[in-house]
N, C-alpha and C positions, 0 to 999 in steps of 0.2 A: 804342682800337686798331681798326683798319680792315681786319688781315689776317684772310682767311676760310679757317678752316682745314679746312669739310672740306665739298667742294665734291659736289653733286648729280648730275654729268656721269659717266657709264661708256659706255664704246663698246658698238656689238653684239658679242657674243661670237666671231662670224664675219670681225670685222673686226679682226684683232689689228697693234699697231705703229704706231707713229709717221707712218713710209710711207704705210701701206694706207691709214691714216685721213684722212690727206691727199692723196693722188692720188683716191681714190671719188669722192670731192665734186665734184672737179674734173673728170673724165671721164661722171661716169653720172648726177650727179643734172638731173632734169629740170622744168623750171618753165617756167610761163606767164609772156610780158612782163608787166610790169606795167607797163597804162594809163598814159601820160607827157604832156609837152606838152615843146617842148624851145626852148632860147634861147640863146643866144652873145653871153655875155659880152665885151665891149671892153672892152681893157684901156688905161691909161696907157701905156704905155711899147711902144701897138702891137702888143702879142699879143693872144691871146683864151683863153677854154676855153670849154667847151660844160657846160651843164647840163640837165638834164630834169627838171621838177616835176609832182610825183602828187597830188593832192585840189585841195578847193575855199575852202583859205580856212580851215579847221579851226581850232579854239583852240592846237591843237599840233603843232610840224614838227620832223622829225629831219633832220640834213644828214649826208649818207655817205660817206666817203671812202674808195675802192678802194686796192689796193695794190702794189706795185711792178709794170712791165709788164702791169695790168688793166686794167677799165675801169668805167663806169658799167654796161654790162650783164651784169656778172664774175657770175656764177651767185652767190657770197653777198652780193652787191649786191643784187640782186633777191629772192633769198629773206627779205632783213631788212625789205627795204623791203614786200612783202607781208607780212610780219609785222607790221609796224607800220601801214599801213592797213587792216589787217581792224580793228585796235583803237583806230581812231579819228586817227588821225596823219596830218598829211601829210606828204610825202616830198621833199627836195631831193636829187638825187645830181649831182656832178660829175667831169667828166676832169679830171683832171692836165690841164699842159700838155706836147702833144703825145703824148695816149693815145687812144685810141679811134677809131685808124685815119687820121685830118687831121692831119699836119705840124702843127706849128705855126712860124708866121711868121719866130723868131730864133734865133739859135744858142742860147739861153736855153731849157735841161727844165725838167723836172721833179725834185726830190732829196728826200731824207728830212729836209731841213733846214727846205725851204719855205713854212714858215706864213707868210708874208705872202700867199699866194695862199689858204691857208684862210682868213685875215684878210679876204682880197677878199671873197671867199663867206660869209661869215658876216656880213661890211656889207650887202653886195647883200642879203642874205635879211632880215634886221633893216629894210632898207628898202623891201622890195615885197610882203612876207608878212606878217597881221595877226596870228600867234600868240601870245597871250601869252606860249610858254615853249617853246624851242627848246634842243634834246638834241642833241648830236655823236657819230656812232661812226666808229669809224675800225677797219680790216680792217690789218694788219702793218704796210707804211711808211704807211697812212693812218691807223693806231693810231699811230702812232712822233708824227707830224702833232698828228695831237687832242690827246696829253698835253703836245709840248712846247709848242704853241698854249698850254693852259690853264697853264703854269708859267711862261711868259716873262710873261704879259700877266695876270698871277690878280690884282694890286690894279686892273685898269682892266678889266673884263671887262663887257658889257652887261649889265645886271639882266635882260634877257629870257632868258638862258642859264639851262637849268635845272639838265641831270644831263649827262654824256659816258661813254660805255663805249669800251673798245678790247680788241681780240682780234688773239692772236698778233703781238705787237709786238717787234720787236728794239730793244727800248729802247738797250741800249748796239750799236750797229751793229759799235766792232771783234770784240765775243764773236761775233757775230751773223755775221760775215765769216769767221771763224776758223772756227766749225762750221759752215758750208756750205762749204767748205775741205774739207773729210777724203770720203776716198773715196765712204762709203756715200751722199755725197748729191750725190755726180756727175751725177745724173739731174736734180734741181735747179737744181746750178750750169748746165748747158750748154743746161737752155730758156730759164735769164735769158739768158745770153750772146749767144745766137742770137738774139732778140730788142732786146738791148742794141746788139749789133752791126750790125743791119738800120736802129736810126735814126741811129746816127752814119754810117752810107756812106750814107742818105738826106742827112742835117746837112753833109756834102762834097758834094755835087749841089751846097745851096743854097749855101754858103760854102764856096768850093773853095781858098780863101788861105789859111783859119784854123782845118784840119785836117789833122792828116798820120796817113794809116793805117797806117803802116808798121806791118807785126807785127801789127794788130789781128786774126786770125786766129790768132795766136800766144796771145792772151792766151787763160787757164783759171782765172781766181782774179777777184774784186770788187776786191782790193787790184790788183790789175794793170789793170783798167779805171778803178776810181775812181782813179788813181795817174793815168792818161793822159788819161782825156777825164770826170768828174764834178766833179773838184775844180779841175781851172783851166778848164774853163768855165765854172764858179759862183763863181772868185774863191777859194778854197780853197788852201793852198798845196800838200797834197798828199793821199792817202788817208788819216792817221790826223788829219791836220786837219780834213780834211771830218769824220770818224767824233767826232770830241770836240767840234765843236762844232755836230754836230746829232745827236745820242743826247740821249734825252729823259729820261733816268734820271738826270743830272743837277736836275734840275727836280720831279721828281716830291714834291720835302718844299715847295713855293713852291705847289702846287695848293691850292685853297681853293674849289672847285666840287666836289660829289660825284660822284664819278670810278669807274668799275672798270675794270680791269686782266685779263682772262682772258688766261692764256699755261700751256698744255701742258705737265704735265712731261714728257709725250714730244713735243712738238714736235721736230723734226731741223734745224730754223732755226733753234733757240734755244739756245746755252750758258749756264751758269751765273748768268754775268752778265747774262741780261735775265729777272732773277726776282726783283724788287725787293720783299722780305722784310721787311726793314728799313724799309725807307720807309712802305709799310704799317701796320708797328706803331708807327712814331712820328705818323703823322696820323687826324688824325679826318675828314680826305676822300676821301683817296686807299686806296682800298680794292684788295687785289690776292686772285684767286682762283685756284689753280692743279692742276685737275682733273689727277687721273695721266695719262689720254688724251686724245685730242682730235686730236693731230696740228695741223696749221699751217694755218687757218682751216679747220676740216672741223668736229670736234663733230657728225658722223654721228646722225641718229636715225630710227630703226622707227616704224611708227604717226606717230601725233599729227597725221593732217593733212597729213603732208608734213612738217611743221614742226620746224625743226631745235632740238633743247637751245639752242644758242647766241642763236637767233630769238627763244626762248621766255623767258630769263634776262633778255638785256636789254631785255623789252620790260618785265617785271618790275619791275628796278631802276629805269628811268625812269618806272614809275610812281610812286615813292615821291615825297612831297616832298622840295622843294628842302634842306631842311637837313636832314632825317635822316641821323644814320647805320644803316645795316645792312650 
């Protein structure tokens, strides 16, 4: 059994709620860049994304994926990736495509379904990085990424792959759309939105035939965006199609890489259904941890460095070997 039932994570006393724990991080905490060198990726099919690489060659690399509307230099982007080069790691981080401020090339995003683009990046890294043993984490939809990455493709996965961690993941995206839906996280919903909505009237500049805005000003819900412009640009036939067939929660008993799961029980992104309990206790890889606080990538901590609980856990769990469980 893989579920961890009684997790080391408590907020500062000052910082109570779901909310709070999740907007601080995001607003106030403050970090040094961390040292990069950066490279742009060409793709097959004529796009690109960008990447930035930290160390020199190290026996061990973590690759980091940002989450929905972030970017490579998202403040817990950086906080991980200096966690894990103090202790020896090197660091891959990449944009989505079309994050990090560059358009990108086609009418073709970025979604929570998208692991063929993690699949890009984890070839490219396997091919230009000598590490013996390369670690995945992923932050919400780039958690969502990491596990379903590791459940679609767990009998063919390269022997360099060691451990993956993910945090604040909306495993099942409709629960995950549903409660950011209800009032109290209004504040939520309308920074994705406003953001969502700035690259689709960019995505009309470039292709002015194969978008129609109407209403997109109207829209207030994921299901109303992913309904118009996420799921029949990606070929999806509508929102709860897109949402069923890239939730990674489906997938989670086919992983067979030692894996963690950290998701909030107070997260405000999260409902019921991305707290896969069950899945956990029936595998011996997939391990899931569900501190009461934390809120939605935040896991807030005093002292230590700077150094957040979250930083601090998974740098932990990837040190363990490859087949342990804990």
């Amino acid at each position: 059994m893989a579920l961890i039932r009684n997790s080391t994570y408590q907020a500062p006393s000052w910082l109570p709620g779901g909310h709070a724990q999740t907007i601080y991080p995001a607003l106030f905490r403050r970090l040094a860049p961390v040292a990069a060198r950066g490279e742009r990726l060409e793709l097959a099919d004529g796009n690109f994304m960008d990447l930035e690489w930290s160390g020199d060659g190290g026996p061990r690399l973590a690759i980091l994926s940002h989450g929905l509307e972030a970017d490579m230099k998202t403040g817990y982007i950086q906080g991980m990736a200096a966690a894990l080069i103090r202790r020896g790691w090197d660091v891959l981080r990449w944009n989505f495509r079309g994050c990090g401020g560059t358009p990108n090339r086609l009418l073709r995003m970025y979604h929570s379904g998208a692991t063929g683009d993690l699949h890009l990046i984890v070839t490219h890294a396997l091919a230009h990085h000598p590490a013996r043993s390369v670690d995945l984490i992923g932050f919400s939809l780039g958690g969502n990424l990491t596990l379903k990455y590791l459940g679609e493709r767990a009998a063919e996965l390269p022997p360099r792959l060691h451990r993956a961690v993910a945090f604040s993941v909306p495993c099942d995206l409709a629960c995950s759309s549903r409660q950011l839906s209800i009032p109290s996280n209004r504040i939520f919903m309308d920074r994705f939105l406003i953001a969502l909505r700035a690259k689709i009237r960019a995505k009309k500049r470039m292709f002015p035939d194969q978008l129609d805005l109407t209403g997109l000003d109207r829209i207030r819900t994921f299901r109303e965006f992913d309904d118009r412009f996420t799921a029949p640009i990606h070929g999806f036939r509508d929102a709860e199609d897109y949402w069923a067939r890239s939730s990674s929660r489906p997938l989670l008993p086919n992983i067979t890489l030692p894996t963690l799961l950290i998701n909030a029980v107070n997260d405000p992104f999260l409902g019921p259904g991305c707290h896969p309990r069950e899945e956990a206790e029936g595998s011996r890889f997939f391990h899931f941890e569900s501190p009461a606080t934390g809120g939605h990538v935040g896991f807030p901590t005093l002292g230590n460095g700077g150094e957040y609980w979250s930083e601090t856990r998974a740098a932990e769990f990837l040190a363990k070997g490859k087949t342990t469980v804990s």
